[in-house]
C-alpha positions as YAML, in Angstrom:
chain: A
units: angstrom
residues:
- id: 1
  name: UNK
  ca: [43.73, 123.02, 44.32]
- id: 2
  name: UNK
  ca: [43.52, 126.57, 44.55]
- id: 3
  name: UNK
  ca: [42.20, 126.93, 40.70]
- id: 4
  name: UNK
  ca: [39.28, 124.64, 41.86]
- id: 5
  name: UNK
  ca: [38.56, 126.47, 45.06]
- id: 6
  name: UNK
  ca: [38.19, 129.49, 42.91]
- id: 7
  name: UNK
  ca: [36.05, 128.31, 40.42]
- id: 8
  name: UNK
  ca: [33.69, 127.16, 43.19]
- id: 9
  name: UNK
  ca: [33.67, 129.79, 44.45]
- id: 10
  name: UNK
  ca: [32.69, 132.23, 41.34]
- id: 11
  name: UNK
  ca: [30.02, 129.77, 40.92]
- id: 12
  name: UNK
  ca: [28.78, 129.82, 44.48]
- id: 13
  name: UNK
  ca: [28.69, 134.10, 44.07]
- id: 14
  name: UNK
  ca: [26.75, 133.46, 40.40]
- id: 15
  name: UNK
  ca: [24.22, 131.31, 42.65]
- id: 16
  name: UNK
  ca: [22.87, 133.81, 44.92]
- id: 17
  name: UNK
  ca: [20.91, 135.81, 42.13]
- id: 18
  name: UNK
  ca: [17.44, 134.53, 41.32]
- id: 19
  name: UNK
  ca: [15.69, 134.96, 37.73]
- id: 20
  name: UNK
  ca: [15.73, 133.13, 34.43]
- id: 21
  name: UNK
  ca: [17.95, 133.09, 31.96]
- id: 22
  name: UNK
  ca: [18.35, 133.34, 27.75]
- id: 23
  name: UNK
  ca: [21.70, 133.35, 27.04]
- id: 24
  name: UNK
  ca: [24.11, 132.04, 23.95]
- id: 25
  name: UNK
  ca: [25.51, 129.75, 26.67]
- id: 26
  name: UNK
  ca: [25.84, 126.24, 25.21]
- id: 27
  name: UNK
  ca: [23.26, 125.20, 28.27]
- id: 28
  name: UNK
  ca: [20.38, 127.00, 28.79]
- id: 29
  name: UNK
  ca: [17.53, 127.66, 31.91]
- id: 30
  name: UNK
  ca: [14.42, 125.66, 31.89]
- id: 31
  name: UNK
  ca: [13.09, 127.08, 34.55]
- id: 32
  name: UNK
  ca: [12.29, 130.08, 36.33]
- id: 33
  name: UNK
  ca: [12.50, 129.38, 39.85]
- id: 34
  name: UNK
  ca: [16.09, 130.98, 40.41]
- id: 35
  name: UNK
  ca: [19.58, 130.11, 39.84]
- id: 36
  name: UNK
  ca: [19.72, 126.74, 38.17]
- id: 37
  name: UNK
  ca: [22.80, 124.15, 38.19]
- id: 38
  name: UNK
  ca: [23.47, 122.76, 35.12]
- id: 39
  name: UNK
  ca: [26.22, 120.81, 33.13]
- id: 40
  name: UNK
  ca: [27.18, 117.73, 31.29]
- id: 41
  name: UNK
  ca: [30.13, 114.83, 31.64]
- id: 42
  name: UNK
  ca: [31.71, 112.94, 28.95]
- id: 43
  name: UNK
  ca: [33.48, 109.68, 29.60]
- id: 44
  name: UNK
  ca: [34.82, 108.08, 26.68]
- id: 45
  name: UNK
  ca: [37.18, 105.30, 25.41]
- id: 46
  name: UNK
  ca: [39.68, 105.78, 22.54]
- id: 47
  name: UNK
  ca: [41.41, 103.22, 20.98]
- id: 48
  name: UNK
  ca: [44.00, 104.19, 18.26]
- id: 49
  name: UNK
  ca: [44.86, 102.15, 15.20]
- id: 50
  name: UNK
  ca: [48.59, 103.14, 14.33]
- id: 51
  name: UNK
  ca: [50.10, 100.32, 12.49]
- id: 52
  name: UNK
  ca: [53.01, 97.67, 13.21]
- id: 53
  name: UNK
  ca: [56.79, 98.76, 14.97]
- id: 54
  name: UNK
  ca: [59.86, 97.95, 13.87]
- id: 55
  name: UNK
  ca: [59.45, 94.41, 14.79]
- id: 56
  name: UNK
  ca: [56.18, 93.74, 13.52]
- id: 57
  name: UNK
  ca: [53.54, 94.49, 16.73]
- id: 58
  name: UNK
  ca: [50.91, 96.15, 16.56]
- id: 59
  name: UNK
  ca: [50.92, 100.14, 17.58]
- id: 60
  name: UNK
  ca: [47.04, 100.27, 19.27]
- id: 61
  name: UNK
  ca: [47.41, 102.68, 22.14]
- id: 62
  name: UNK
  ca: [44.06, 103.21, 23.85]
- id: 63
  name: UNK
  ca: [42.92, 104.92, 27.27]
- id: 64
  name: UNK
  ca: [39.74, 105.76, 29.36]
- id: 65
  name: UNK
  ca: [39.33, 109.70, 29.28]
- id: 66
  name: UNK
  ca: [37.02, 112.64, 29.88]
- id: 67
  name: UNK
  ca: [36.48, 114.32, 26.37]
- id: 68
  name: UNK
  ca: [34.63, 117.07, 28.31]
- id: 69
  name: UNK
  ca: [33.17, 117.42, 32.17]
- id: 70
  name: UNK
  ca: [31.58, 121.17, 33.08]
- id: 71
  name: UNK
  ca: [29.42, 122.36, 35.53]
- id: 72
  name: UNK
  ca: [28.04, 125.68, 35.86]
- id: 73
  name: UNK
  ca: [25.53, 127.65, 37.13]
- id: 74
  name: UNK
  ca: [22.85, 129.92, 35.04]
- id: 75
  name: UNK
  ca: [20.23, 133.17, 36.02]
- id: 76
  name: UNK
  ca: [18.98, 136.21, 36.05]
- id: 77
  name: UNK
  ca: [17.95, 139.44, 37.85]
- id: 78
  name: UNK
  ca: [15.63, 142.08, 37.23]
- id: 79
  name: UNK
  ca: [15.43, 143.83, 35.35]
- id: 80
  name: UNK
  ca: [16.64, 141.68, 31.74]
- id: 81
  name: UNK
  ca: [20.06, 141.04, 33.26]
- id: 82
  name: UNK
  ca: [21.04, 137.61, 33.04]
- id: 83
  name: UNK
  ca: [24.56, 135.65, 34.26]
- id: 84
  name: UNK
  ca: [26.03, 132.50, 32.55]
- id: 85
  name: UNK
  ca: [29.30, 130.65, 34.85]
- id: 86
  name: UNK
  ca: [30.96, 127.56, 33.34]
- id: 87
  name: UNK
  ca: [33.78, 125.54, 34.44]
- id: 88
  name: UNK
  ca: [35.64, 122.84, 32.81]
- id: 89
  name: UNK
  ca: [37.19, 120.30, 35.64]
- id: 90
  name: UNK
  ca: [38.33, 117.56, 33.51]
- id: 91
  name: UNK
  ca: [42.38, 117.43, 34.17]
- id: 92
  name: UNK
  ca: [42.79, 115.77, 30.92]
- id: 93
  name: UNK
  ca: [41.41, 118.84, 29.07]
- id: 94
  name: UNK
  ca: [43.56, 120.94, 31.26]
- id: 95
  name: UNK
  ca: [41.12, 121.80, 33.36]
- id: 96
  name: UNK
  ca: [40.03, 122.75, 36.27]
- id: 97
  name: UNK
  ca: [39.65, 126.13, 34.75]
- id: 98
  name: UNK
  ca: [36.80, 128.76, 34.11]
- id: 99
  name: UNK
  ca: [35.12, 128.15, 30.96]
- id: 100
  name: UNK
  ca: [32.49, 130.85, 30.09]
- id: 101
  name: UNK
  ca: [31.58, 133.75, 31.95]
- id: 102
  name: UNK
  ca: [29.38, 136.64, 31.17]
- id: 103
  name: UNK
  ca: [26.89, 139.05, 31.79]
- id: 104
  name: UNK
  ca: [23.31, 139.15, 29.20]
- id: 105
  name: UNK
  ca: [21.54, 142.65, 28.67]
- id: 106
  name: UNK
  ca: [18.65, 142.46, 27.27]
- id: 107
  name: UNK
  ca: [16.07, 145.08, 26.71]
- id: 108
  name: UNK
  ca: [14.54, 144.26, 23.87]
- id: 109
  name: UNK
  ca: [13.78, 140.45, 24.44]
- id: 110
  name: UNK
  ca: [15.52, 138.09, 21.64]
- id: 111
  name: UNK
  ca: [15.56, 140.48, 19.14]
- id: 112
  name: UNK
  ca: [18.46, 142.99, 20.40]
- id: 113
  name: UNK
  ca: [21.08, 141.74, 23.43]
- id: 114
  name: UNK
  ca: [24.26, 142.70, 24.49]
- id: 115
  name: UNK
  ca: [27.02, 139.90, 25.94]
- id: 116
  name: UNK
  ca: [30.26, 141.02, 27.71]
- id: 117
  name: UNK
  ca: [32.66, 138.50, 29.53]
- id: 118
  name: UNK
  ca: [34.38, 135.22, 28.10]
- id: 119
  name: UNK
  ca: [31.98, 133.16, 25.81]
- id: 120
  name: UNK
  ca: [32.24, 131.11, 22.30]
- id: 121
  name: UNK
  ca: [33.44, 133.16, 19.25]
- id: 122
  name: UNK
  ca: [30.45, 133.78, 16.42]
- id: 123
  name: UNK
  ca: [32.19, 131.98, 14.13]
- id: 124
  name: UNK
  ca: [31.94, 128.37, 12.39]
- id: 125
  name: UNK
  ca: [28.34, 126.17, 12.58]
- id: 126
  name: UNK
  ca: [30.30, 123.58, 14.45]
- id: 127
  name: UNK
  ca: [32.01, 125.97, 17.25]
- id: 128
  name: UNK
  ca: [28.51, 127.07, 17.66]
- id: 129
  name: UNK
  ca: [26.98, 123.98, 18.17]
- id: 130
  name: UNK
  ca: [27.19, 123.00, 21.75]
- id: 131
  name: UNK
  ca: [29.21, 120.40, 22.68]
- id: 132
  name: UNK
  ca: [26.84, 117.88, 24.23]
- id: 133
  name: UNK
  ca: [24.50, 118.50, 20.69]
- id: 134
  name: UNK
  ca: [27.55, 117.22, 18.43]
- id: 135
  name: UNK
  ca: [26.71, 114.95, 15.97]
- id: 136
  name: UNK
  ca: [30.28, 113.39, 16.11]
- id: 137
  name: UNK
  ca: [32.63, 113.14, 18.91]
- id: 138
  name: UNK
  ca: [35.17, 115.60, 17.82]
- id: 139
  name: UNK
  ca: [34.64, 118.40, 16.09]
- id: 140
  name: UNK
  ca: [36.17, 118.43, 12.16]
- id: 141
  name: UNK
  ca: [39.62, 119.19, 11.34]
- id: 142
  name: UNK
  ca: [39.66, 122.14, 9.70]
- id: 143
  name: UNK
  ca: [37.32, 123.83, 12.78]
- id: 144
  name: UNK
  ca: [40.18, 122.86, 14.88]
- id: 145
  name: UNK
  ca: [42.47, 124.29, 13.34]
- id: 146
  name: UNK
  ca: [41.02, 127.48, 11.48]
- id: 147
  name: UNK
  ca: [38.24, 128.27, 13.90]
- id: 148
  name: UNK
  ca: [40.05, 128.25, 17.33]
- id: 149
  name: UNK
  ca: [40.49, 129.35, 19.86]
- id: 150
  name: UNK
  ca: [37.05, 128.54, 20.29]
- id: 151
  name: UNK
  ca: [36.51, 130.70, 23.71]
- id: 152
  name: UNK
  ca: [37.16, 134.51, 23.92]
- id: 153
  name: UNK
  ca: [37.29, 137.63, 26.17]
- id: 154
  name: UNK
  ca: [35.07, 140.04, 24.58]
- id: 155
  name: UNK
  ca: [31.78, 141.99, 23.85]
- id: 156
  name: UNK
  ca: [28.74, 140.82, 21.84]
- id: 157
  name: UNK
  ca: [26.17, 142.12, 20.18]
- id: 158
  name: UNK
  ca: [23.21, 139.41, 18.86]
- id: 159
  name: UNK
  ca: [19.49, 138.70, 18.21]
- id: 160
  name: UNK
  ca: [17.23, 137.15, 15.96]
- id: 161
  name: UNK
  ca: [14.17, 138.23, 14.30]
- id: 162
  name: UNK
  ca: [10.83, 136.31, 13.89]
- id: 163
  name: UNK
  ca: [7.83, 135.32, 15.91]
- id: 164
  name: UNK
  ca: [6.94, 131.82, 15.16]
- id: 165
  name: UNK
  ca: [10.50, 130.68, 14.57]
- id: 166
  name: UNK
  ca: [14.14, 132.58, 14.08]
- id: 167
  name: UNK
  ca: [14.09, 133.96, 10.23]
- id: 168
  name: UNK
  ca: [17.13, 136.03, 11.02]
- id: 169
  name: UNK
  ca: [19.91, 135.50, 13.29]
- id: 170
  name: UNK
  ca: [23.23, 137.98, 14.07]
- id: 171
  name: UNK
  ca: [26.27, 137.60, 16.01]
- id: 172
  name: UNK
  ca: [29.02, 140.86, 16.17]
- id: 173
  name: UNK
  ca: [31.77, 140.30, 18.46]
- id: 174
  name: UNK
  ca: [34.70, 142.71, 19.24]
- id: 175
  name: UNK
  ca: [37.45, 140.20, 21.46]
- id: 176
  name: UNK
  ca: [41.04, 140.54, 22.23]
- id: 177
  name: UNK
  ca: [42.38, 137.87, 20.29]
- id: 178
  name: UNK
  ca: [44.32, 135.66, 22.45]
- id: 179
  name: UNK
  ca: [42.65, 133.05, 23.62]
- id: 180
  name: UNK
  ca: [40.56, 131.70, 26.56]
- id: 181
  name: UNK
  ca: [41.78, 133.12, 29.97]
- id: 182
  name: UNK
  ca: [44.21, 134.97, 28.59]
- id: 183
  name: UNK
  ca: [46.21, 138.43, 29.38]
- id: 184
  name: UNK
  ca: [45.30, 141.03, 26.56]
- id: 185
  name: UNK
  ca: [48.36, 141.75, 24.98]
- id: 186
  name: UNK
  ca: [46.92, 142.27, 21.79]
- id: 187
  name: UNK
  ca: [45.94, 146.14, 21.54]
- id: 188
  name: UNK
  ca: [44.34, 145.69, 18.04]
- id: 189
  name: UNK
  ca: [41.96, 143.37, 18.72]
- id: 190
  name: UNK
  ca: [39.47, 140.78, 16.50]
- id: 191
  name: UNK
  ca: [36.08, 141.08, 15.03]
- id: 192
  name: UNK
  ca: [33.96, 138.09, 14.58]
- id: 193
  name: UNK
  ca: [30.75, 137.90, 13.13]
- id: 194
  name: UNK
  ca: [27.90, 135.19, 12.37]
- id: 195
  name: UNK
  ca: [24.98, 135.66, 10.56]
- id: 196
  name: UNK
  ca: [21.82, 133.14, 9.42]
- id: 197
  name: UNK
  ca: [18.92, 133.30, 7.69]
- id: 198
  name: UNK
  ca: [16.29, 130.49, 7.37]
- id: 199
  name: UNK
  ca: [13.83, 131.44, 4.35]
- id: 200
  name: UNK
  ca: [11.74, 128.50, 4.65]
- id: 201
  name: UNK
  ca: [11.45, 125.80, 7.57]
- id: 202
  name: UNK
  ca: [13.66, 122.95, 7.59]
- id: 203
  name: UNK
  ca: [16.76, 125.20, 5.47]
- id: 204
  name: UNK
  ca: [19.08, 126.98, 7.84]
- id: 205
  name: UNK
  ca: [21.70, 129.20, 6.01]
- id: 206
  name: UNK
  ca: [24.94, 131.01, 7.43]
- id: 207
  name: UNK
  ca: [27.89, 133.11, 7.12]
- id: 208
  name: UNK
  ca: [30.89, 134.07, 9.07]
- id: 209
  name: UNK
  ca: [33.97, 135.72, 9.32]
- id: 210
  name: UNK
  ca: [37.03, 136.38, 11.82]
- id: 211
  name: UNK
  ca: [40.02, 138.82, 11.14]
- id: 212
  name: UNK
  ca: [42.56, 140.82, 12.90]
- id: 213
  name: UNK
  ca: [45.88, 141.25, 13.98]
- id: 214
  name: UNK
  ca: [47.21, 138.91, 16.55]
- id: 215
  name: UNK
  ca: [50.88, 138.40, 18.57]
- id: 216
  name: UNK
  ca: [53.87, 140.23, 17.93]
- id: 217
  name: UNK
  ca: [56.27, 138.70, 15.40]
- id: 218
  name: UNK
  ca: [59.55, 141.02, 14.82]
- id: 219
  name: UNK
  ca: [61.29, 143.83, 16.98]
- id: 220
  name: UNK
  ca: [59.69, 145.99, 14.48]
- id: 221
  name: UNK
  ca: [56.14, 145.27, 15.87]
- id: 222
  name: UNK
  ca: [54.84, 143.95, 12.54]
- id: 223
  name: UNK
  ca: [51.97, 141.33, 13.85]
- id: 224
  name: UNK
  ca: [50.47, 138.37, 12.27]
- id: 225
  name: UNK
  ca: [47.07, 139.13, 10.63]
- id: 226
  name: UNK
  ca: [44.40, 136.00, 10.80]
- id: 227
  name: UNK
  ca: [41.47, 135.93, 8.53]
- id: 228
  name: UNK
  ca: [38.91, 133.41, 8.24]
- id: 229
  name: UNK
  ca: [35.55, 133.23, 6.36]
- id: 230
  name: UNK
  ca: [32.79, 130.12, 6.61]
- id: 231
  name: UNK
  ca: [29.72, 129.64, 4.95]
- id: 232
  name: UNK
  ca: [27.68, 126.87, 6.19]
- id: 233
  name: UNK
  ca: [23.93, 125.12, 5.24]
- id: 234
  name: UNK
  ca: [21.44, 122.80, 7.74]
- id: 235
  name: UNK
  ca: [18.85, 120.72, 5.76]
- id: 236
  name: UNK
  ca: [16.56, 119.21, 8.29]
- id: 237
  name: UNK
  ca: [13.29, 117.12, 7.65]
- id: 238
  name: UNK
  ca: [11.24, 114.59, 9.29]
- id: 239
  name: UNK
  ca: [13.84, 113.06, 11.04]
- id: 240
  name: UNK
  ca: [16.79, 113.02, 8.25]
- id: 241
  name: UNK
  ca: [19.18, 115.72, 8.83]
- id: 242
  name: UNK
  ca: [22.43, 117.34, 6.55]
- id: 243
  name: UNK
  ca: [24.69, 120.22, 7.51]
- id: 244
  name: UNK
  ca: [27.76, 121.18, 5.74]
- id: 245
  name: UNK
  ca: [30.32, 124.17, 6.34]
- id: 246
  name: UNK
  ca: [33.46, 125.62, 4.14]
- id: 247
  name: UNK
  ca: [36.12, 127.60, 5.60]
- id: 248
  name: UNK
  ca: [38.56, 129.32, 4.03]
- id: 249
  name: UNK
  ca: [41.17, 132.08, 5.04]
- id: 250
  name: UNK
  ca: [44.69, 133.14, 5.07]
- id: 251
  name: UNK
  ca: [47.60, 133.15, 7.66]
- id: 252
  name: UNK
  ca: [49.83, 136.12, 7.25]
- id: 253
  name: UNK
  ca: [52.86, 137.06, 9.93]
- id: 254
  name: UNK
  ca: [55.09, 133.74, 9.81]
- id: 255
  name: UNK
  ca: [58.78, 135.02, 8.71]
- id: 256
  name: UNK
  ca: [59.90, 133.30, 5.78]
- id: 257
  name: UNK
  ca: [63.81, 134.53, 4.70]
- id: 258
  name: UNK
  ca: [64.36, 135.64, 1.51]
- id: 259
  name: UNK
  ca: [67.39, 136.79, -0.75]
- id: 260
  name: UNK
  ca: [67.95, 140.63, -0.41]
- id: 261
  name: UNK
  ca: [71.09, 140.91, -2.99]
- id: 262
  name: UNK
  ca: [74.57, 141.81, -2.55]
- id: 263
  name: UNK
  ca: [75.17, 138.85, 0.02]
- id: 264
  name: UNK
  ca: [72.22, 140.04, 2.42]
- id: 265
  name: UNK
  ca: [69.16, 138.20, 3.48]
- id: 266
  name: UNK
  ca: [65.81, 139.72, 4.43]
- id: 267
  name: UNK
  ca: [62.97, 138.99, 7.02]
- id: 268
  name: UNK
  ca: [59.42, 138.79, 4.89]
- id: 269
  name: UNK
  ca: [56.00, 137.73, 6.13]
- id: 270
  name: UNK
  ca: [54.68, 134.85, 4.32]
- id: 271
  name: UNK
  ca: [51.43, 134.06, 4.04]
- id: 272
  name: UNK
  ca: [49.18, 130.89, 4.19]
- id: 273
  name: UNK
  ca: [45.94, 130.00, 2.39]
- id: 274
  name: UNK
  ca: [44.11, 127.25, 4.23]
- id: 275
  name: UNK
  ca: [40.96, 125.85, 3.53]
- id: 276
  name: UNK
  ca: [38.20, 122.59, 4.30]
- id: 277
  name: UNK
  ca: [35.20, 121.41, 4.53]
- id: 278
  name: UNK
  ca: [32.71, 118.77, 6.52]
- id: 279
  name: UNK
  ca: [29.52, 117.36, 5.22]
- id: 280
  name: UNK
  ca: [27.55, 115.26, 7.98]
- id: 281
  name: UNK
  ca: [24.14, 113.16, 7.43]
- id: 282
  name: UNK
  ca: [22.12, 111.41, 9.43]
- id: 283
  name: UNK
  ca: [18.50, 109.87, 10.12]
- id: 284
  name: UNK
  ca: [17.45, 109.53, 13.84]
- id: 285
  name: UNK
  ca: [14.63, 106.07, 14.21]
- id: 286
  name: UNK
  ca: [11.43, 106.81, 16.42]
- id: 287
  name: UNK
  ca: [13.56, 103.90, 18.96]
- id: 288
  name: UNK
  ca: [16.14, 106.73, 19.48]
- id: 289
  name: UNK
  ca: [19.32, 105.46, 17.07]
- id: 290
  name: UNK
  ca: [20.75, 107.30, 15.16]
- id: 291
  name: UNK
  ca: [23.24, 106.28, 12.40]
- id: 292
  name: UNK
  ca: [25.61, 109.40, 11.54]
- id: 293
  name: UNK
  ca: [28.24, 109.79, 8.75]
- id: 294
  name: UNK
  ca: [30.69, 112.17, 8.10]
- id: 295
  name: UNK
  ca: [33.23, 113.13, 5.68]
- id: 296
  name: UNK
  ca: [35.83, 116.17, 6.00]
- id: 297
  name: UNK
  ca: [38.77, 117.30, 4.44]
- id: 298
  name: UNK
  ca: [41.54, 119.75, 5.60]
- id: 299
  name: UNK
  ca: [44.23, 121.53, 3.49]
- id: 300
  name: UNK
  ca: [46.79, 123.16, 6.04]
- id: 301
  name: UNK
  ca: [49.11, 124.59, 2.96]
- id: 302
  name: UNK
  ca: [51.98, 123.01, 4.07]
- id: 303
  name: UNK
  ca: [51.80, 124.15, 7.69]
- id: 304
  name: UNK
  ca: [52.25, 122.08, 10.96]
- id: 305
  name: UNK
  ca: [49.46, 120.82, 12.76]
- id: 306
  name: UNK
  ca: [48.42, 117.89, 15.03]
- id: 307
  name: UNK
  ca: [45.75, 115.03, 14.29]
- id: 308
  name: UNK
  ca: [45.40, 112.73, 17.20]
- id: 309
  name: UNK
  ca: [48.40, 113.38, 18.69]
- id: 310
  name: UNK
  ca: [51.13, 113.52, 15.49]
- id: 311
  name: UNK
  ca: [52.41, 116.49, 14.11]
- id: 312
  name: UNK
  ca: [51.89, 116.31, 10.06]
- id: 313
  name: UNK
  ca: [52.24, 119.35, 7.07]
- id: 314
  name: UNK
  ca: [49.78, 117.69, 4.68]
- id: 315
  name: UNK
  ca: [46.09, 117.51, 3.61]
- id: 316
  name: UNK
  ca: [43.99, 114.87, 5.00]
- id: 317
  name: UNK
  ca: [40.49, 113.64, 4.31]
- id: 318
  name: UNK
  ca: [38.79, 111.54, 6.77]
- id: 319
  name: UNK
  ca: [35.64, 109.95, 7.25]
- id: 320
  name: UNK
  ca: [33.36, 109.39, 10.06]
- id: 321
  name: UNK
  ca: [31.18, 106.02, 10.45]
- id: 322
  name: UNK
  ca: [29.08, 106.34, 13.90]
- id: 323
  name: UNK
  ca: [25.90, 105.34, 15.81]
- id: 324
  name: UNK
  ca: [24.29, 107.52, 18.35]
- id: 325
  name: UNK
  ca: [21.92, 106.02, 20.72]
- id: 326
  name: UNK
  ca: [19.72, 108.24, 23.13]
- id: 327
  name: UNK
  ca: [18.80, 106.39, 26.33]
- id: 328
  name: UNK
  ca: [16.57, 109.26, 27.07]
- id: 329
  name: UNK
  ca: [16.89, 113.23, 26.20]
- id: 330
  name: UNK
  ca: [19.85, 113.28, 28.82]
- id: 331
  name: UNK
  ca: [22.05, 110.50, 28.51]
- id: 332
  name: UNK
  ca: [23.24, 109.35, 24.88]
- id: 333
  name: UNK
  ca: [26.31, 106.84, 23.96]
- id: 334
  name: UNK
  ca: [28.32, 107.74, 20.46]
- id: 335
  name: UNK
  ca: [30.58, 105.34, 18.85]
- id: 336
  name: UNK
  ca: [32.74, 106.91, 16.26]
- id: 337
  name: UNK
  ca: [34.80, 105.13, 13.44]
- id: 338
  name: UNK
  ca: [37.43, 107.27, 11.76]
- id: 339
  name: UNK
  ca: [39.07, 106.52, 8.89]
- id: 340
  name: UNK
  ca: [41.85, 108.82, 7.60]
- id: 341
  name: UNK
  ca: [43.21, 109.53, 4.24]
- id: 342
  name: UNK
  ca: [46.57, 111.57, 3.13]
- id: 343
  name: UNK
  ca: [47.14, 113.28, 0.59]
- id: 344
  name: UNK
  ca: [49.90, 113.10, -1.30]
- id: 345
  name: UNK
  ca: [52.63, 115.67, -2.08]
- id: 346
  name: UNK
  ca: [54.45, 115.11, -5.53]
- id: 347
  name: UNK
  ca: [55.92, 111.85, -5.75]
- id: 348
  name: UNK
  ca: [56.00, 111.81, -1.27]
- id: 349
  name: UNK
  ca: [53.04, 109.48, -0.40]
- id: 350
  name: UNK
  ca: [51.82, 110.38, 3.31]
- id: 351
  name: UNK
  ca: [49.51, 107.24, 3.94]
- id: 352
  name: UNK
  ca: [50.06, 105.54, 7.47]
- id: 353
  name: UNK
  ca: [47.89, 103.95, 9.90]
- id: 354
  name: UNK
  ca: [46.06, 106.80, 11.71]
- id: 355
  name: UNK
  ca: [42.45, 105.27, 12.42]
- id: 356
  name: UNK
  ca: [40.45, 105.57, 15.39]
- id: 357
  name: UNK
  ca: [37.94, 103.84, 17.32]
- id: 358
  name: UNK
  ca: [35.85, 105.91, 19.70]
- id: 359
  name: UNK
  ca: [33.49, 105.45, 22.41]
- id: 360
  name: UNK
  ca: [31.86, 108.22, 24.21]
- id: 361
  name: UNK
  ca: [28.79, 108.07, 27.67]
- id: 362
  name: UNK
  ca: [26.95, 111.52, 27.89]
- id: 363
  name: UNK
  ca: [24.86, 112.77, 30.66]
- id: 364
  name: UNK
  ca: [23.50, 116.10, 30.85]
- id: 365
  name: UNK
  ca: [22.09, 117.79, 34.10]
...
């Protein structure tokens, strides 16, 4: 109760300014007239495909959820100062909790701004796609697991460059590394950077790339170092659009023990190459559907992760079968079809029942 009091209240202190805003907030101003509440909620259904038990039933776990719910409040003040609050109150997200929060200078318009508070990392196309513009429900596997966390405390420098539309784009972020609302206990800190350039209409390119040292992992201080790369392309025309990303990097920091001779053992940090990809398309009909597919693939190098709820070690490929319909340019309903495929280690074949059915209502205010 008292996390939702506060973030009521920060919002409630945000709303007193008056201005406009232009922000790398995932929801932006569209209009001048002061302070403006704004937000989206996303109800969905999930229904879970997981086989037959022991004694021959079917596993099909579903429930009613909130994928996301947020509600914030967006400004400015004079002069080329503006303020972005978000909260996230879904419980099933672990919310309520503060979401974004930061502070805009910008003196030179679009083309040169500086961004200090909590806000989304520059990295991945898909982290920096906001979430109620997804083309899929969830975002892909390996973004989950190589781009996050997704949210940072931090400072920003970014702009773009061109009159008619944005030729150039840059994002340069110095953050501490440890995650959304989060204690700094990381004195090296992380640099992330995006950067796109769109040569002709309709053909958005980009690059990006996160390192740095992060946690402390022996009583020698010797940290974990996380680096991740992406390059990513958006082919849009008419109505028929196709975006794909890679990401690639390395893990280095988990202790792996190793023989040291003469009956003693040493401590070493081993290191982890991960890598994936996603490739969406999809063609959006003048009555506003939408049909959308998707295919990704995600190899964790042997590491532990979770995918819908089960830990696994293993590379998986899944694809993506969905409709989106748009009611109107607020409200739009997704239904998602996932179908998952594992790879297989040696002569160890990982296939099992892992589909998904997903249903998902969006309003946005």
């Amino acid at each position: 109760m008292k996390k939702l009091v506060l973030l009521f209240s920060l919002i409630f202190i945000a709303s007193i300014f008056t201005g406009s805003v232009y922000s790398q907030g995932c929801v932006e101003a569209t209009s001048d007239d002061g302070p403006q509440v704004v937000g989206y909620i996303q109800p969905e259904f999930n229904s879970y495909f997981f086989g037959d038990d022991s004694k021959g039933n079917a596993i099909k776990p579903s429930t009613f959820a909130f994928r996301r719910a947020r509600i914030g409040i967006v400004g400015s003040i004079p002069y080329d100062i503006s303020y972005y609050v978000m909260a996230e109150l879904s419980p099933t997200v672990g919310g309520p909790m503060l979401l974004d929060a930061f502070v805009t200078y910008s003196p030179f318009g679009k083309y040169f701004k500086v961004s200090m508070g909590q806000f989304k990392t520059p990295f991945s196309l898909e982290v920096n796609t906001a979430c109620y513009a997804l083309n899929t429900i969830r975002r892909s596997t390996v973004v989950d697991q190589m781009a996050s966390p997704f949210r940072e405390l931090g400072i920003m420098v970014l702009g773009a460059i061109g009159k008619e539309r944005d030729i150039f784009t840059y994002k340069l972020m110095l953050l501490n590394g440890t995650g959304i609302n989060h204690l700094d206990d990381n004195n090296n800190k992380e640099f992330a950077g995006r950067l796109t350039v769109a040569p002709i209409e309709g053909i958005t390119i980009g690059a990006s790339m996160r390192t740095g040292l992060v946690g402390t992992v022996s009583s020698s201080g010797d940290q974990k170092k996380r680096t991740r790369y992406a390059a990513d392309i958006t082919l849009k025309k008419w109505n028929a659009l196709l975006q794909a990303e890679y990401i690639f990097g390395t893990d280095v920091g988990d202790l792996g023990s190793s023989g040291g001779g003469c009956g003693k053992s040493t401590l070493e940090l081993t290191e982890y190459k991960k890598n994936g990809l996603w490739v969406t398309a999809m063609y959006k009909f003048g009555f506003g559907l939408e049909p959308v597919v998707k295919y990704e693939v995600y190899n964790p190098d042997g590491t532990n992760y979770k995918y819908l709820g089960v830990t696994q070690n293993y590379g998986q490929a899944t694809w993506t079968f969905g409709v989106n319909y748009f009611l109107n340019e607020w409200t739009r309903i997704q239904i998602n079809y996932l179908y998952n495929a594992e790879e297989t280690v040696g002569t160890v074949i990982n296939e099992y029942s892992n589909d998904a059915l997903l249903i998902q209502v969006q309003v946005k205010f």
